[in-house]
C-alpha positions as CSV (number, residue, x, y, z in Angstrom):
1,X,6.8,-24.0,-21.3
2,X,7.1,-24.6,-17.6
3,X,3.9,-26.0,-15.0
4,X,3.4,-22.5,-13.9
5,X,3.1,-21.0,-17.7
6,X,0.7,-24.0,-19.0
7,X,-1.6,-22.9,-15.5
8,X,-1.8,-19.1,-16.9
9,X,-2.7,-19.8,-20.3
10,X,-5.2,-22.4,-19.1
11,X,-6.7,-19.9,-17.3
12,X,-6.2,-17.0,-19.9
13,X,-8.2,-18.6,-22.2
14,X,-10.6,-20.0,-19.5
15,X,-12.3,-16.2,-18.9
16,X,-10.3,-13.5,-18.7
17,X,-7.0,19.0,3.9
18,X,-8.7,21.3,2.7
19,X,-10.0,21.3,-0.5
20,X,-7.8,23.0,-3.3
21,X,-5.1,23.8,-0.8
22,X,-2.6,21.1,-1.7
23,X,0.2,21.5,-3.5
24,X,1.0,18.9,-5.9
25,X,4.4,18.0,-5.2
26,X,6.9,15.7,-8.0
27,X,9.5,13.8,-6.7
28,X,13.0,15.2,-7.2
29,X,14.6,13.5,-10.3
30,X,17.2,12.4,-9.0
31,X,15.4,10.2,-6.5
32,X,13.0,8.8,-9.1
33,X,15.8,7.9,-11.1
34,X,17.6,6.1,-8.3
35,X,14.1,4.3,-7.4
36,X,13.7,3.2,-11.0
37,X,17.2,1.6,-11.7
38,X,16.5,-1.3,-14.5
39,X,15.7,-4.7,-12.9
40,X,16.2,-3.7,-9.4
41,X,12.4,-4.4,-8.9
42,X,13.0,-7.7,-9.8
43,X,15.1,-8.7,-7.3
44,X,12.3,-9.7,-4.7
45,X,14.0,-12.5,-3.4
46,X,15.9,-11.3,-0.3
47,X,19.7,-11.4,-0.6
48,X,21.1,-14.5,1.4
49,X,22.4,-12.6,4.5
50,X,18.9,-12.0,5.2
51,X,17.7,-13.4,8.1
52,X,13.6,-13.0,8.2
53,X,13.3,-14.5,11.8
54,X,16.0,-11.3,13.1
55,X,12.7,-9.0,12.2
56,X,9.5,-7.7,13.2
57,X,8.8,-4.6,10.2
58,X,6.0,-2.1,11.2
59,X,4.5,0.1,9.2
60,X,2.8,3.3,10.5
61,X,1.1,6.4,8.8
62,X,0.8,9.6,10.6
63,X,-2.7,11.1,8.9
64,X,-2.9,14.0,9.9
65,X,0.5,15.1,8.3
66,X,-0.5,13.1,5.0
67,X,-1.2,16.2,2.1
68,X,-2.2,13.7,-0.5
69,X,0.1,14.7,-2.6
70,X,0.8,11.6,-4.7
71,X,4.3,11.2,-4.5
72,X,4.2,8.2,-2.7
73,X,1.7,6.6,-5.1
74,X,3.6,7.8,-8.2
75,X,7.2,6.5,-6.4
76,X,5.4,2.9,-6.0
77,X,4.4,2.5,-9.5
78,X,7.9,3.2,-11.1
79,X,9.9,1.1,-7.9
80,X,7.7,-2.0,-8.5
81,X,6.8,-2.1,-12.0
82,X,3.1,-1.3,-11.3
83,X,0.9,0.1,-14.3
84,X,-0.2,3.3,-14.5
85,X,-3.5,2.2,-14.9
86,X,-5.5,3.3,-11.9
87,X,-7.4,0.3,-11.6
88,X,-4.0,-1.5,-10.2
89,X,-2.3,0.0,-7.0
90,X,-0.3,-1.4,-4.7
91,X,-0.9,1.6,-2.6
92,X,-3.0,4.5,-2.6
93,X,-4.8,7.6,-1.3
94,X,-8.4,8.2,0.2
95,X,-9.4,11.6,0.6
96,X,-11.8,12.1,3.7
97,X,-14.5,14.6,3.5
98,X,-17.4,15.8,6.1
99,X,-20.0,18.4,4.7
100,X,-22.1,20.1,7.0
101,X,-25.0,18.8,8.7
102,X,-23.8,15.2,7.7
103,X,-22.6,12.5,9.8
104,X,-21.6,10.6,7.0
105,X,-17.7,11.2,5.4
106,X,-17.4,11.2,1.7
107,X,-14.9,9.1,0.3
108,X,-13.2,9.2,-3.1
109,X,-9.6,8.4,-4.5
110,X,-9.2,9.7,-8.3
111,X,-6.7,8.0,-10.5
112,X,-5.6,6.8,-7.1
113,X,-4.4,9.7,-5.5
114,X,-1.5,9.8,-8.0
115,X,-1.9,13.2,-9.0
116,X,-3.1,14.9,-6.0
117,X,-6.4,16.6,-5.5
118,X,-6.3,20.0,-6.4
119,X,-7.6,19.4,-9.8
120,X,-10.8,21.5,-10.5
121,X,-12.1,18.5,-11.7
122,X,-11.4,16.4,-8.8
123,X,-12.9,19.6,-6.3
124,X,-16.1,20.9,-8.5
125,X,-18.5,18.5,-6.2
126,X,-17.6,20.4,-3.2
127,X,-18.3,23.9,-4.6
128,X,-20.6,25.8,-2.6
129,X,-20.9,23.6,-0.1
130,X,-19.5,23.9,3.5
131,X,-17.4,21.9,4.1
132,X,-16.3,21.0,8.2
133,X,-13.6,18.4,7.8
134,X,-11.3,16.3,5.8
135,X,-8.2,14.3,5.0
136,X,-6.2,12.1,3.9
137,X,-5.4,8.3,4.3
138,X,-3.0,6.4,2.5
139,X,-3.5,2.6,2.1
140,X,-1.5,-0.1,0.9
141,X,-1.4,-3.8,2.0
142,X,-1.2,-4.6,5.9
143,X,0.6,-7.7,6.0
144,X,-1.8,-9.0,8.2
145,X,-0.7,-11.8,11.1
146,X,-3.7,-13.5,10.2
147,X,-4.2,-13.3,6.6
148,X,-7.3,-13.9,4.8
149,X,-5.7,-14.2,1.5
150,X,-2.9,-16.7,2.6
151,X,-6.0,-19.0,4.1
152,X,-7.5,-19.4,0.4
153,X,-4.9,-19.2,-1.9
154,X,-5.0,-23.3,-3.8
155,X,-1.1,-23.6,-4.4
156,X,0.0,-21.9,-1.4
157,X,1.3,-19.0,-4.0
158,X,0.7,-16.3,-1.2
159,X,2.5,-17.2,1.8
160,X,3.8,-15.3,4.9
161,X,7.8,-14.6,5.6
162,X,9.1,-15.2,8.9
163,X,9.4,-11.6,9.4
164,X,5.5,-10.9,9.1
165,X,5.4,-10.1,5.6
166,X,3.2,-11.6,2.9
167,X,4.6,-12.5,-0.6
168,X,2.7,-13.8,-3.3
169,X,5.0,-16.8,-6.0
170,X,4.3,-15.4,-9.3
171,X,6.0,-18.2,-10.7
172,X,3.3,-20.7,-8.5
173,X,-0.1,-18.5,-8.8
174,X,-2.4,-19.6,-11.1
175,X,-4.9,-16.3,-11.5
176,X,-7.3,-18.0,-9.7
177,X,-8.5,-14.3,-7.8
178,X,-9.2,-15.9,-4.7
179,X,-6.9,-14.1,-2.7
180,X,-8.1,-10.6,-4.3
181,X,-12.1,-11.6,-3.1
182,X,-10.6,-12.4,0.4
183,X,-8.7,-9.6,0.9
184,X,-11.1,-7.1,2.9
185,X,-8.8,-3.7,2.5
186,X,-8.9,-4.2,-1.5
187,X,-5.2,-4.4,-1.3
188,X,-4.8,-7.0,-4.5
189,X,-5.1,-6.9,-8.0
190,X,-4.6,-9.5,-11.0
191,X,-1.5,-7.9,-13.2
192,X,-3.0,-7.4,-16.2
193,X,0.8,-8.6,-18.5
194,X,1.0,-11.8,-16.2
195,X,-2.0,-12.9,-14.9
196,X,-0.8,-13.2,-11.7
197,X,-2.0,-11.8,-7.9
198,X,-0.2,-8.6,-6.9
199,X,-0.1,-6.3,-4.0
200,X,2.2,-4.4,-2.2
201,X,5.4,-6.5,-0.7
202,X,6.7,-3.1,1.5
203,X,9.4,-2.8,-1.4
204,X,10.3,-6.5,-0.2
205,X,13.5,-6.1,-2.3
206,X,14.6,-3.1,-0.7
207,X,13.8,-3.7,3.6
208,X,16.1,-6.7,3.5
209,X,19.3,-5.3,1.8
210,X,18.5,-2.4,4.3
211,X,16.7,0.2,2.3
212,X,13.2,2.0,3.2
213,X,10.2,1.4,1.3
214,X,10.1,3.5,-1.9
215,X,6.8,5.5,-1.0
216,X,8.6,6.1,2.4
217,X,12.2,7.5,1.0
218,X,9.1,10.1,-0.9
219,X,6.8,11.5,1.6
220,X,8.0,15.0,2.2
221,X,6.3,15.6,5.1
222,X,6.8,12.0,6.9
223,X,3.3,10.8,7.0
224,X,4.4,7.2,6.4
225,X,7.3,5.5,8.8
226,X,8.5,2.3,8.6
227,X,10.7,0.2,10.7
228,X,11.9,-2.8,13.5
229,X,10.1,-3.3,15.9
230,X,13.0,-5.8,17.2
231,X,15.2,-2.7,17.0
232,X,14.1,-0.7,20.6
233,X,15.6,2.5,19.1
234,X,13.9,2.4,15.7
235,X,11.9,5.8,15.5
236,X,8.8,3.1,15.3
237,X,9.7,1.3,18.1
238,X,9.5,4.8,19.8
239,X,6.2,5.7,18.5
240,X,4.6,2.2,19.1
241,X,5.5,3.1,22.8
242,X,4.5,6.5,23.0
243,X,1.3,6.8,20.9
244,X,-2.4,5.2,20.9
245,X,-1.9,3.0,16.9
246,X,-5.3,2.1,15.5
247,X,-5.7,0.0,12.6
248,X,-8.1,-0.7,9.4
249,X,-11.2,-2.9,10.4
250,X,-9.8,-4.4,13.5
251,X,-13.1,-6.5,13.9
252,X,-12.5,-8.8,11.4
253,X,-9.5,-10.1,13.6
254,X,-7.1,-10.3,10.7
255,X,-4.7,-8.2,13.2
256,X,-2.7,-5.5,10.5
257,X,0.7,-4.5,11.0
258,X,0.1,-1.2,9.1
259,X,-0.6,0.9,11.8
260,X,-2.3,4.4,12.2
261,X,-1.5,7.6,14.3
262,X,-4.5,9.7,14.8
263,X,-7.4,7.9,12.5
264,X,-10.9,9.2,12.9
265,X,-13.5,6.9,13.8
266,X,-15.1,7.4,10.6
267,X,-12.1,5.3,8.6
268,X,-11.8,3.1,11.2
């Protein structure tokens, strides 16, 4: 049994819009079936032409085209191996809504988003009442410049690439959780088969052999763009100079390289 295996058991055994007006859209077979090719998940390790320090990846979602349809969720799950639990996400959707005579927005996310929100079930709490806005924003991890998560981490399992993006060594971590209590956007989970930290890598395994995220090759409407920023006629580059980007909880100075078009106050 190596180190890292004798540190999980130890630890094992130690203490375990508009409402209704969606349409629910499935991802055509035949890309599901090229985004779930056996083992190609695996492969996280970036092939060894890669150079990380050639990069600056960006990743920008366009809110007010996002339909919360799912896809994007569902296309994460089955790329990265991610359980279809809803308690484990590496990305997900937040739907947005503002009833009248409130200042407050409502916030839920059932099952994730993965199935949309056009369920009756999902809608019932709204009926009768007026409702004046809402929307959708997807979330996922925001590779942050200054992570939190990297900071706390006991045996440097999480660490930051050259090219911006955080990774977590599942053959390193330990379980410990301390990098899912630091993270402030709720971006981490423990996988429940390994014990280990997991979050969203931005289909690490696919941007460096030149491929698009998975919830990105999805979205049918293009809500979620990614890209490099090195590259001055990537379509991000292009919005990055044209555009006003927000991003999640800019106070806390962890400086996110997700980066929002359009994102009301209220999420912000």
């Amino acid at each position: 049994m190596s180190g890292a295996m004798r540190r999980r058991a130890f630890l094992k055994l130690a203490g375990r819009v508009v409402i209704g007006s969606v349409v629910i859209y499935g991802a055509p077979s035949a890309v599901m079936a090229r985004l779930n090719q056996p083992g190609e998940a695996d492969a996280e390790a970036p092939p060894a032409n890669y150079n990380p320090k050639s990069h600056e990846w960006v990743f920008i979602v366009d809110t007010a085209k996002c339909i919360g349809c799912g896809r994007c969720v569902r296309a994460c799950k089955q790329e990265n191996h991610v359980p279809m639990d809803p308690r484990f996400n590496r990305t997900w959707i937040e739907r947005y809504v503002q009833i009248a005579d409130s200042d407050d927005l409502e916030v839920d996310s059932p099952d994730a988003g993965i199935y949309g929100f056009t369920s009756p079930e999902v809608n019932r709490k709204y009926e009768g009442k007026e409702i004046t806005k809402s929307f959708f924003v997807p979330k996922l991890c925001n590779q942050c410049e200054k992570p939190p998560c990297v900071q706390v981490c006991p045996v440097a399992a999480t660490y930051k690439a050259a090219d911006g993006v955080v990774l977590v060594n599942r053959d390193k971590c330990i379980g410990c959780r301390y990098c899912i209590q630091a993270c402030p956007y709720g971006a981490r989970y423990l996988d429940p088969d390994e014990h280990v930290a997991d979050k969203c890598t931005w289909c690490y395994h696919r941007i460096s052999r030149g491929l698009l995220p998975a919830c990105v090759t999805v979205c049918p409407v293009g809500a979620r763009k990614f890209g490099d920023l090195r590259d001055p006629e990537s379509e991000v580059s292009k919005i990055v100079d044209k555009l006003r980007l927000y991003v999640l909880k800019e106070d806390l100075g962890t400086k996110p390289r997700v980066r929002y078009t359009q994102l009301d106050e209220g999420v912000r």
